[in-house]
C-alpha positions in Angstrom: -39.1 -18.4 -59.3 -40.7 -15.8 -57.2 -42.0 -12.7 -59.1 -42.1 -9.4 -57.2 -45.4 -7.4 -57.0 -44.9 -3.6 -58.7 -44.7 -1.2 -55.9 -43.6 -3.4 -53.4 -40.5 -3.6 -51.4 -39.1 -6.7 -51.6 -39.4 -8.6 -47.9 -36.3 -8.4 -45.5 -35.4 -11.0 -43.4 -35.5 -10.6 -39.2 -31.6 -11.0 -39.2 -31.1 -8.4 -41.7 -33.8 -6.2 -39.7 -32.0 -6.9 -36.6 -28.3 -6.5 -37.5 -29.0 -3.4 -39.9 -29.1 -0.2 -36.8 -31.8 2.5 -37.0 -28.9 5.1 -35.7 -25.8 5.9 -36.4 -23.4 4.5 -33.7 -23.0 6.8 -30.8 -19.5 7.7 -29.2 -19.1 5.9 -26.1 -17.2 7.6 -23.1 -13.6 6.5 -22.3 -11.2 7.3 -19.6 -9.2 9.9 -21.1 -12.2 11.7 -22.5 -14.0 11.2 -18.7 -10.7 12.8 -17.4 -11.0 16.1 -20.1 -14.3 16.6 -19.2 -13.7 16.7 -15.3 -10.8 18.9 -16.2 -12.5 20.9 -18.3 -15.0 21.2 -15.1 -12.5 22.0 -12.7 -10.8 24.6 -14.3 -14.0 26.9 -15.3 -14.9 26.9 -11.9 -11.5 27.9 -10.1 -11.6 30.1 -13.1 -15.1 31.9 -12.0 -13.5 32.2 -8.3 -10.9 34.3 -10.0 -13.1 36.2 -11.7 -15.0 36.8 -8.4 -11.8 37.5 -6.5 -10.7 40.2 -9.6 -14.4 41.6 -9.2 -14.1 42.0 -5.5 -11.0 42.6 -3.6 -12.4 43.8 -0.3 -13.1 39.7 1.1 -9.4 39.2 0.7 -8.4 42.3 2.4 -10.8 41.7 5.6 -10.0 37.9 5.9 -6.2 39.0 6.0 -7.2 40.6 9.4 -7.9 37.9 11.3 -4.3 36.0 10.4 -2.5 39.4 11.0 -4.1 39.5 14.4 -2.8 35.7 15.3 0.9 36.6 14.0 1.1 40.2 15.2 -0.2 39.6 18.7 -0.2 35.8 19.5 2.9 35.0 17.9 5.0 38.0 18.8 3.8 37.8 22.4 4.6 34.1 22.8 8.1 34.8 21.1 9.2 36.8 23.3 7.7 35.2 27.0 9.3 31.6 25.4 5.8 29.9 27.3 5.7 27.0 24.3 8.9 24.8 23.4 9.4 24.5 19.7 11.2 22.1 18.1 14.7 22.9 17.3 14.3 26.5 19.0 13.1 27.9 16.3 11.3 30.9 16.9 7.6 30.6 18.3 6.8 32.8 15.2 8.2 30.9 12.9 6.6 27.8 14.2 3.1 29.7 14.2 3.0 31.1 10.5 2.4 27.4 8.7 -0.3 26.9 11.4 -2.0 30.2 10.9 -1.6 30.0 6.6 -3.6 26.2 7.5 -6.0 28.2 10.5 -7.0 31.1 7.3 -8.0 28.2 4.6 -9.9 26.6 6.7 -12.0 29.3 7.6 -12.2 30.1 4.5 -13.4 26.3 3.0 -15.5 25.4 6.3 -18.2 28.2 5.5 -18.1 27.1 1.0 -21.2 25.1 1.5 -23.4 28.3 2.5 -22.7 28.8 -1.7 -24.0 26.1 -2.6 -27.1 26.3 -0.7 -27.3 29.9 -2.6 -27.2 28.0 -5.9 -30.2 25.8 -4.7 -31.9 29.0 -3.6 -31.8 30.2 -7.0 -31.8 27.4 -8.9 -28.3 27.3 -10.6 -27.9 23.9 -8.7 -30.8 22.2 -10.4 -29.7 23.5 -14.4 -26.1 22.0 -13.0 -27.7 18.5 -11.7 -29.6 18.2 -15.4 -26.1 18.6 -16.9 -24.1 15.3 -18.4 -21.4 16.3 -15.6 -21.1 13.7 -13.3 -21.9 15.0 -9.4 -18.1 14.1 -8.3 -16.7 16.2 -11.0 -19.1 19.3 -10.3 -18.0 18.6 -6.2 -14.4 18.1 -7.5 -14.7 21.4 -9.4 -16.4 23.8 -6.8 -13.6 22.0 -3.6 -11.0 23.1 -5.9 -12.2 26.6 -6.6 -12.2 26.6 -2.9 -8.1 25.6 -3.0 -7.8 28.2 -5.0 -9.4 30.7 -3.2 -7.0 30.0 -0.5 -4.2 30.3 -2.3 -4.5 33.8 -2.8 -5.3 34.1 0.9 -2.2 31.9 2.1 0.0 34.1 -0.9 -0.8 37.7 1.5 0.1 35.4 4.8 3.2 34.4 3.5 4.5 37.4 2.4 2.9 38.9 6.1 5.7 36.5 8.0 8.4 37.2 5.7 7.9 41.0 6.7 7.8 40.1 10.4 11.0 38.2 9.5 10.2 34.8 9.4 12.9 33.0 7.2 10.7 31.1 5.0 11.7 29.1 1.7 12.9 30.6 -1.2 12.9 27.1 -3.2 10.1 27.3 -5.8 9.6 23.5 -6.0 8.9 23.6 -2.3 6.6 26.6 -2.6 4.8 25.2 -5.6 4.2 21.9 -3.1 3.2 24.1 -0.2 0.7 25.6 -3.1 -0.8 21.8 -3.5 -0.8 21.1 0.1 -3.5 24.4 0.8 -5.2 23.1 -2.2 -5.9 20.1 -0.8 -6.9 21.1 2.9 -9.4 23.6 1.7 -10.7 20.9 -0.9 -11.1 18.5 1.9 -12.6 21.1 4.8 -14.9 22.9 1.7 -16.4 19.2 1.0 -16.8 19.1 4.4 -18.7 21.9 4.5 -20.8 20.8 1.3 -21.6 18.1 2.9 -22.9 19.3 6.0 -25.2 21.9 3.5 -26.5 18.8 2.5 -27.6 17.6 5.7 -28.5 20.7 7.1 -29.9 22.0 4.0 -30.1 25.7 5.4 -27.6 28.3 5.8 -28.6 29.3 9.4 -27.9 25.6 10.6 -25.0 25.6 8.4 -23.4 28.6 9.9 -24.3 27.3 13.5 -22.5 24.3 12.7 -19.5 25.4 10.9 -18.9 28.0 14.0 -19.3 25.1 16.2 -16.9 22.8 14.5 -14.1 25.1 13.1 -12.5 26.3 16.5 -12.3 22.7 17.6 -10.8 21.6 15.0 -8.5 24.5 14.8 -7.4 24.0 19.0 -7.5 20.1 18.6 -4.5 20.3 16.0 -0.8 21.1 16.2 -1.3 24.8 15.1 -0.2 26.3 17.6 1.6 23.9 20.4 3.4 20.6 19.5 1.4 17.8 19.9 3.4 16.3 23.0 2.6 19.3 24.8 -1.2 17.9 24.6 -2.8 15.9 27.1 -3.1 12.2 26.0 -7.2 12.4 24.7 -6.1 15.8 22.8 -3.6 13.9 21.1 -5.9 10.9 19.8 -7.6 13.7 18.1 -5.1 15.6 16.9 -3.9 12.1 15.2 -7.4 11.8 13.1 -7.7 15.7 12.6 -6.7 16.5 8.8 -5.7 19.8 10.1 -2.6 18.2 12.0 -1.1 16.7 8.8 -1.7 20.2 6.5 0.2 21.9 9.3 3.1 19.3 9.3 3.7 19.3 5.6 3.5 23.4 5.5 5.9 23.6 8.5 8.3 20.5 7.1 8.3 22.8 3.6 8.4 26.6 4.5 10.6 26.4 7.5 12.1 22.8 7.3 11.3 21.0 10.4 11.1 17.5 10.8 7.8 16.2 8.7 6.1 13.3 7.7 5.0 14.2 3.8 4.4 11.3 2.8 2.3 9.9 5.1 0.7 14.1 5.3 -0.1 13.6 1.4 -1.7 10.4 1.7 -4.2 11.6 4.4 -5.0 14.5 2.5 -5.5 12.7 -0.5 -7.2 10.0 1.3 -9.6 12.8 3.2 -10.7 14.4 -0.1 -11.5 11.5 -1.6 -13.8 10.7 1.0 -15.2 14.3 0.9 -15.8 14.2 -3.0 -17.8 10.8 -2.2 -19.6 12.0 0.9 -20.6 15.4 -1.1 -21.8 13.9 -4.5 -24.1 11.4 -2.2 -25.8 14.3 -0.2 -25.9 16.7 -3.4 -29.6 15.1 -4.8 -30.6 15.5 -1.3 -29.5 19.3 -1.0 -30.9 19.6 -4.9 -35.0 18.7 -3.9 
């Protein structure tokens, strides 16, 4: 028999020290609740651009000028001289509008990274990076905010071409996919942006390099000529230009011509992807 000294505890084993845990057992992260959280991210921060667009009207009123300008003058002109075949007949104006809603989000998303070099410049970016959110859900959030953004900008461009008579859709389930087809250009074309921001890691290079890049890419896609109206190296291009399937899937749902949306949606999806990736790889770099 073993007698215990007063006022001391009796000896535990190393098992029992070993299985017996100093701390409370800490949730581990699952899918669904990764998937909340990203969600959760995404929707305060197209929730902030709202609050910015409510705030301040004037940006939507001045980037409507530009687009008014390409359907007013270029698309009423080239109506009415018949210079480029459309498919179908339709009206050259008609034909234009879907290119021009695509032309307006992506000036809008090719410039988004010049904000996040602000937040660097004043040091929102680093209390973000220190944050549990993951960097593809904060890039996820802020190429979103940019769909929606351009939403409200394709929204006054639409209702712009119904007023010059373009006979658009009335369906709502095609209008709510034309909705998710902006959103994803300008979420592609704004990680784009973000991650040429983190490369460039100043918003003077930036701008010289999104001026540089966005009328190319603009003239290189079916805007505003079908693509067998290009000469055979402008069409290669136009074939790997993400601009060329947004265009197709807003023409094939706002004025029903011939359109490829399923092959459009996996490019688009596929592109953003890629640009989410691309972005949450440069963003340490852009956050030194």
């Amino acid at each position: 028999m073993t007698s215990a000294v007063p006022g001391v505890p009796p000896a535990v084993s190393a098992e029992t020290s070993i299985a017996a845990p100093a701390f409370p057992d800490l949730p581990v992260d699952t899918a669904p609740a990764i998937a909340r959280r990203l969600g959760s991210r995404i929707i305060t921060l197209c929730w902030v651009e709202l609050r910015k667009i409510r705030h301040d009207r004037t940006e939507l009123y001045t980037r409507a000028i530009q687009p008014a300008l390409w359907l007013l003058i270029f698309g009423e002109t080239f109506t009415r001289i018949h210079a480029i075949p459309t498919p179908g007949h339709i009206p050259y104006l008609a034909y234009l509008a879907p290119g021009i809603l695509a032309q307006s989000a992506l000036f809008i998303a090719i410039f988004y990274g010049i904000q996040i070099i602000w937040e660097r410049d004043a040091g929102v970016l680093t209390k973000l990076m220190v944050t549990p959110t993951p960097r593809a859900a904060l890039i996820t959030g802020k190429a979103f905010a940019a769909g929606v953004r351009s939403i409200v900008q394709a929204a006054v461009i639409v209702v712009l071409a119904a007023l010059l008579g373009v006979a658009l859709t009335d369906n709502p389930l095609k209008l709510l996919a034309t909705a998710a087809v902006v959103v994803l250009g300008s979420a592609f074309f704004s990680c784009l942006s973000m991650s040429i921001a983190g490369l460039a890691l100043s918003r003077d290079r930036l701008m010289g390099i999104g001026q540089a890049i966005t009328m190319p890419l603009f003239f290189s896609s079916n805007a505003l000529y079908p693509e067998r109206l290009m000469p055979g190296w402008l069409q290669a291009i136009s074939k790997v230009n993400p601009l060329s399937y947004e265009v197709d899937a807003l023409r094939g749902l706002l004025i029903g011509t011939q359109a490829h949306l399923g092959l459009d949606a996996i490019v688009l999806v596929g592109a953003t992807v890629l640009g989410v990736t691309a972005s949450a790889l440069l963003l340490p770099r852009l956050a030194r």
